[in-house]
Backbone bond lengths (Angstrom), bond angles and torsions (degrees), N, CA, C in turn:
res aa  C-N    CA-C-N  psi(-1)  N-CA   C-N-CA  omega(-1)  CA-C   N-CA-C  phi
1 X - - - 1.455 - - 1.518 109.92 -
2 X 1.145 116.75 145.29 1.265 131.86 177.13 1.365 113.13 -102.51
3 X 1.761 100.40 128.98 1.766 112.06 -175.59 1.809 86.73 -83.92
4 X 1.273 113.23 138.44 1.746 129.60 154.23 1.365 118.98 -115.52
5 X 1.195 99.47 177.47 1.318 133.98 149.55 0.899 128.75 -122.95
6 X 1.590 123.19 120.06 1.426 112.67 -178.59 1.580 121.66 -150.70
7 X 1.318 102.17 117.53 1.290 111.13 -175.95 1.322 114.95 -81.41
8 X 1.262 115.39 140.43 1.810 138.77 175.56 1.550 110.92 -148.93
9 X 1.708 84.40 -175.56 1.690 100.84 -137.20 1.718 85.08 -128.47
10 X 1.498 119.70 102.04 1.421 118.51 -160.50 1.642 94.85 -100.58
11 X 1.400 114.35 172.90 1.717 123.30 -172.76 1.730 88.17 -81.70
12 X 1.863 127.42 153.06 1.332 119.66 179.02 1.959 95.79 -113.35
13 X 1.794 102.43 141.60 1.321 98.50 -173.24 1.700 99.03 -116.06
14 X 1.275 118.88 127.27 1.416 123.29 158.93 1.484 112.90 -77.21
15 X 1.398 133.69 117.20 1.223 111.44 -169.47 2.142 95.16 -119.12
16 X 0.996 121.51 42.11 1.371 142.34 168.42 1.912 120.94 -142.20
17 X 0.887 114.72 151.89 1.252 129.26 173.03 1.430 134.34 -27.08
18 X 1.128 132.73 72.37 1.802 108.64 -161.88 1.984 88.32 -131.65
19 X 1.877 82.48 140.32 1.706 87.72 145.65 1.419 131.58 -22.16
20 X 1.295 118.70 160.64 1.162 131.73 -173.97 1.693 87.96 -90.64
21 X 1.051 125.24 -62.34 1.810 108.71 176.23 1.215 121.69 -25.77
22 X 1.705 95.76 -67.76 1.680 104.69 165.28 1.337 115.65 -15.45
23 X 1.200 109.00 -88.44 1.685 149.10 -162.94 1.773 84.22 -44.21
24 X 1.259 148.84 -69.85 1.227 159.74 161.67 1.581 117.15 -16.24
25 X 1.415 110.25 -41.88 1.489 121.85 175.50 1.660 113.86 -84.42
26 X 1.558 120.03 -41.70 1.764 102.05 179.04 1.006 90.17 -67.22
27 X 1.983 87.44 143.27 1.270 139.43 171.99 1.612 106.60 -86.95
28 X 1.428 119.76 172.54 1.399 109.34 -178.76 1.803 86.54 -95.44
29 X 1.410 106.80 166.59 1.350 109.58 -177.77 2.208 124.25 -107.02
30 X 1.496 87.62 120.34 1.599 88.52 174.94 1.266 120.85 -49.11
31 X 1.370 106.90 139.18 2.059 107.92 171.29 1.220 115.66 -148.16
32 X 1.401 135.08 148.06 1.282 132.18 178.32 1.399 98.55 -139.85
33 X 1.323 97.01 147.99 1.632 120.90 -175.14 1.362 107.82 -147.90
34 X 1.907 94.27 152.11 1.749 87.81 -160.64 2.362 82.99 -125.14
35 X 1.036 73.55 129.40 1.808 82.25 167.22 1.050 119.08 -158.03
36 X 2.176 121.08 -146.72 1.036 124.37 177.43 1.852 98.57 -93.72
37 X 1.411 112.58 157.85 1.178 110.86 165.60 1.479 105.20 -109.57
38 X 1.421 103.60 123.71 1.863 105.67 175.70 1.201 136.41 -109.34
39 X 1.759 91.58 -12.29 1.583 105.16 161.66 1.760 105.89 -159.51
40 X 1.270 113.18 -160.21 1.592 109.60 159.96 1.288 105.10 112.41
41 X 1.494 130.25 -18.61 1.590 124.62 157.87 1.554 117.25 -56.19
42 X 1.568 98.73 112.77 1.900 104.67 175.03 1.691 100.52 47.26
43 X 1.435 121.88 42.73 0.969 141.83 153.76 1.638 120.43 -95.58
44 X 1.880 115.23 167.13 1.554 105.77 174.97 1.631 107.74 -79.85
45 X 1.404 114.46 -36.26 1.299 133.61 161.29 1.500 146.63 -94.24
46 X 1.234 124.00 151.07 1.403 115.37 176.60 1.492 108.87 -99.25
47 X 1.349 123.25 123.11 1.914 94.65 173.83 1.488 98.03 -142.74
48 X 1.444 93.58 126.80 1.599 136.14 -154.50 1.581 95.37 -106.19
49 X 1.288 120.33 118.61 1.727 119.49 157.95 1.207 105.07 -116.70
50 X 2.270 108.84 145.78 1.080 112.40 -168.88 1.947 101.23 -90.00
51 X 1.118 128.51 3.95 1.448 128.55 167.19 1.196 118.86 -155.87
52 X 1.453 104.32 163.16 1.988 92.94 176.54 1.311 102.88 -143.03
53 X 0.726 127.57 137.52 2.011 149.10 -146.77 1.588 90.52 -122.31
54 X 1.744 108.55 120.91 1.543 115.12 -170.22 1.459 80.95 -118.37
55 X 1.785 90.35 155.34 1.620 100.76 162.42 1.526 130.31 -110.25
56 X 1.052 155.23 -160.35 1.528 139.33 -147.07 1.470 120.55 -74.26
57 X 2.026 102.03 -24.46 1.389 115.13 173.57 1.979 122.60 -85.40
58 X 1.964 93.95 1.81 1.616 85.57 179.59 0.809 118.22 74.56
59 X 1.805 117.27 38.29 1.155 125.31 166.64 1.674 116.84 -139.45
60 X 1.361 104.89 124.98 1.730 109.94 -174.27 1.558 108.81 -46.56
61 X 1.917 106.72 94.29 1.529 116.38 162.64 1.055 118.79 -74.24
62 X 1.529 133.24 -16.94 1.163 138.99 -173.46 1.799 126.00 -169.74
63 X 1.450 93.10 145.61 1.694 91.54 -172.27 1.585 106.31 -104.24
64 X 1.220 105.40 150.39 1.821 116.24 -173.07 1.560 111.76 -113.93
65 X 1.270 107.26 123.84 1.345 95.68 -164.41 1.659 124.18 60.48
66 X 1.687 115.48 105.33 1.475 101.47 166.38 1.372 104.68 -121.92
67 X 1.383 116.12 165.29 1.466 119.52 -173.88 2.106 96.20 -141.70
68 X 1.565 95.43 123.31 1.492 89.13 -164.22 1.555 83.96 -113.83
69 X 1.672 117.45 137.93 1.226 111.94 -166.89 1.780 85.73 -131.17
70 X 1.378 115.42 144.17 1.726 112.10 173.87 1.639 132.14 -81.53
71 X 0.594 120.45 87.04 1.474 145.55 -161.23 1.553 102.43 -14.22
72 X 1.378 130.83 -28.32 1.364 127.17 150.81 1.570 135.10 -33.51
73 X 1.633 89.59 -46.73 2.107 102.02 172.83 1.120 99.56 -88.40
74 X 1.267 152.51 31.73 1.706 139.17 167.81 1.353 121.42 -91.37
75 X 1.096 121.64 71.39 1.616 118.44 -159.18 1.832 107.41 -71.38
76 X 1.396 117.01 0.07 1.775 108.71 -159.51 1.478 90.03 -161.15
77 X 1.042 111.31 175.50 1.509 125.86 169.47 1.832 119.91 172.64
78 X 1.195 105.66 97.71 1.618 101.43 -161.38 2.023 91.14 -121.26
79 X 1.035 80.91 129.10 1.885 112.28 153.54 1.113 114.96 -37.43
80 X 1.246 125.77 101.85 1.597 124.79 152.92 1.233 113.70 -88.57
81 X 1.652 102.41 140.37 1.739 109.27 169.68 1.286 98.05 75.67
């Protein structure tokens, strides 16, 4: 598995009251997150876990934390290590 970085382009939520002008101006919001990459090449999705829990033979039994992002908002994706 490959550790990334990968920046995307998330939906933006007002969760209070605003004008319709207002409401007209948020932007959607940039984010980058750094994990494992487990799939997401020429995929519909990217899905990124922030740990992976091995079992006695040293082999990833389990992922901690996953974050599945749609391969449409992925603007970057760089190689760590």
């Amino acid at each position: 598995m490959k550790k990334i970085k990968v920046t995307w382009v998330d939906a933006a939520l007002e969760s209070h009251n605003i004008s319709p002008e207002e409401a007209k101006a948020v932007k959607p919001v940039s984010r980058e997150n750094v994990g494992y990459q487990i799939s997401g090449e020429g995929e519909e999705n990217l899905i990124l876990v922030f740990g992976l829990i091995y079992d006695k033979e040293n082999h990833a039994a389990a992922c901690d934390q996953t974050l599945i992002i749609p391969s449409s908002m992925v603007k970057e994706i760089k190689e760590i290590e």
